[in-house]
C-alpha positions as CSV (number, residue, x, y, z in Angstrom):
1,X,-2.3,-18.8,13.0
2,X,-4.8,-16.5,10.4
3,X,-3.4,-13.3,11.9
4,X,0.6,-14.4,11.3
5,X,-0.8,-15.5,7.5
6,X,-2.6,-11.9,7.3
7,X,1.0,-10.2,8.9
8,X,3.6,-12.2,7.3
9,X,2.3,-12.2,3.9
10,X,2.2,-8.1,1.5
11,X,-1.1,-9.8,0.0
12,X,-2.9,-12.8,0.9
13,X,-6.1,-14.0,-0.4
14,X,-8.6,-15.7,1.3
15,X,-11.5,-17.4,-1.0
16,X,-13.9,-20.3,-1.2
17,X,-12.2,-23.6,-2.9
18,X,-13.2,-23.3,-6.4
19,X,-14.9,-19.8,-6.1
20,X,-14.9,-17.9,-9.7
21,X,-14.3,-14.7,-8.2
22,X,-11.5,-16.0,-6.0
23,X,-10.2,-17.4,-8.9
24,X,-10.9,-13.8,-10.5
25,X,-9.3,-11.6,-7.4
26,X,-6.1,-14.2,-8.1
27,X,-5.4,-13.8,-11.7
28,X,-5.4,-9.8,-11.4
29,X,-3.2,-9.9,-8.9
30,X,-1.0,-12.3,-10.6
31,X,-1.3,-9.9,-13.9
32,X,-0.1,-7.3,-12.4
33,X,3.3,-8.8,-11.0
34,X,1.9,-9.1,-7.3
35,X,2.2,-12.9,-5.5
36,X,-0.6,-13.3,-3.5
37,X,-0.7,-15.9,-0.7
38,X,-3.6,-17.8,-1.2
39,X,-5.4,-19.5,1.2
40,X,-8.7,-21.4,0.0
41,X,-11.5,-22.4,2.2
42,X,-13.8,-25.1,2.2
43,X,-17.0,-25.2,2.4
44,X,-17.6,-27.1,5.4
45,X,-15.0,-24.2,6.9
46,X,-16.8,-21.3,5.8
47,X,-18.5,-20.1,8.8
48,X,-15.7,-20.5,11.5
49,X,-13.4,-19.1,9.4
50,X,-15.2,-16.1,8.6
51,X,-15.2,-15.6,12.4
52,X,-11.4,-16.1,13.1
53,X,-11.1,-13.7,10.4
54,X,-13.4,-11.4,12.0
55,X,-12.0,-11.9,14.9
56,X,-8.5,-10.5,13.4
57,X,-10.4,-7.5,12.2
58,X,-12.8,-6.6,14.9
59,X,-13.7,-2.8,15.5
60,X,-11.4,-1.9,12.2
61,X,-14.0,-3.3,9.6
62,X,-13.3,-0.4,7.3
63,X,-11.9,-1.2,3.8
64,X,-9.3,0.4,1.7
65,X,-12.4,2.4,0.2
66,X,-13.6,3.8,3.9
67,X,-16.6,1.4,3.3
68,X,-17.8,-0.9,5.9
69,X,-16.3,-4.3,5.0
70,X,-18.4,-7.3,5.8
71,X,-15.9,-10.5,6.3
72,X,-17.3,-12.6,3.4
73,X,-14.9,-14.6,0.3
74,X,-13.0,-13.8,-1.4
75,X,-11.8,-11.2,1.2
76,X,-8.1,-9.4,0.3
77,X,-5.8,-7.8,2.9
78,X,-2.7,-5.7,1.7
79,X,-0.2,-5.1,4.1
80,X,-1.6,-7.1,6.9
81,X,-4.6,-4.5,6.9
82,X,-7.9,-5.3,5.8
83,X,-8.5,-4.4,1.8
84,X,-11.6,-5.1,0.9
85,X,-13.7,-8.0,-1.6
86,X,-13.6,-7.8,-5.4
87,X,-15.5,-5.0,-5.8
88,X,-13.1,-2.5,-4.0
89,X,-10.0,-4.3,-5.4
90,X,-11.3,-4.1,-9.4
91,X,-12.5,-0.4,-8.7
92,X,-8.8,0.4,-6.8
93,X,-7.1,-1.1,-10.1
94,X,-9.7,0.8,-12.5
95,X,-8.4,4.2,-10.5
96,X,-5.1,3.3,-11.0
97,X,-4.3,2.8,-7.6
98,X,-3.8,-0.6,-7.0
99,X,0.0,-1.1,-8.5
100,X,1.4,1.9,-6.3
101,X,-0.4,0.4,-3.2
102,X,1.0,-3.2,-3.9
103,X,4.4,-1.5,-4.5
104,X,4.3,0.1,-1.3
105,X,4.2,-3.1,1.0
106,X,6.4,-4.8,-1.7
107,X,4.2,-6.8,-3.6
108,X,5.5,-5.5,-6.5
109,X,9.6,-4.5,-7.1
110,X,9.2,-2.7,-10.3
């Protein structure tokens, strides 16, 4: 089920229930035009979860920033590959590289 969420949506977020920096990886998404598919996990959820979405990833933990990516929320994948947390998605943005990306997998039409 987690790897047809991570393959059928351009950018999906998944993020603790009521997590500020969910809610923060979200709203700059959403500001820029982009749709993300958000999936929010609960607490009790957290640690199975993170394994599934592990699982999906296995040997290819390597972020958009060629940085080791440890699965922990919120987690972003762009194009049904593995993006990174907040920290690589605010410093992709800050570079200006972020829109082109999300236009490429058509998260964005304009």
């Amino acid at each position: 089920m987690m790897l047809n969420m991570v393959s059928d949506n351009a950018v999906i977020v998944f993020g603790r229930c009521g997590c500020c920096m969910s809610h923060v990886v979200k709203r700059l998404l959403q500001g820029l035009g982009a749709n993300p598919a958000i999936y929010e996990v609960e607490e009790k959820d957290e640690v199975g979860f993170a394994r599934e979405l592990e699982a999906i990833v296995g040997d290819n933990n390597i972020g958009y920033d060629g940085k080791m990516v440890k699965v922990q929320f919120p987690i972003v994948f762009i194009g049904g590959k593995l993006f990174g947390g907040l920290d690589c998605l605010m410093a992709t943005h800050i570079s200006g590289e972020l829109v082109p990306m999300l236009k490429e997998v058509g998260a964005l039409w304009l």
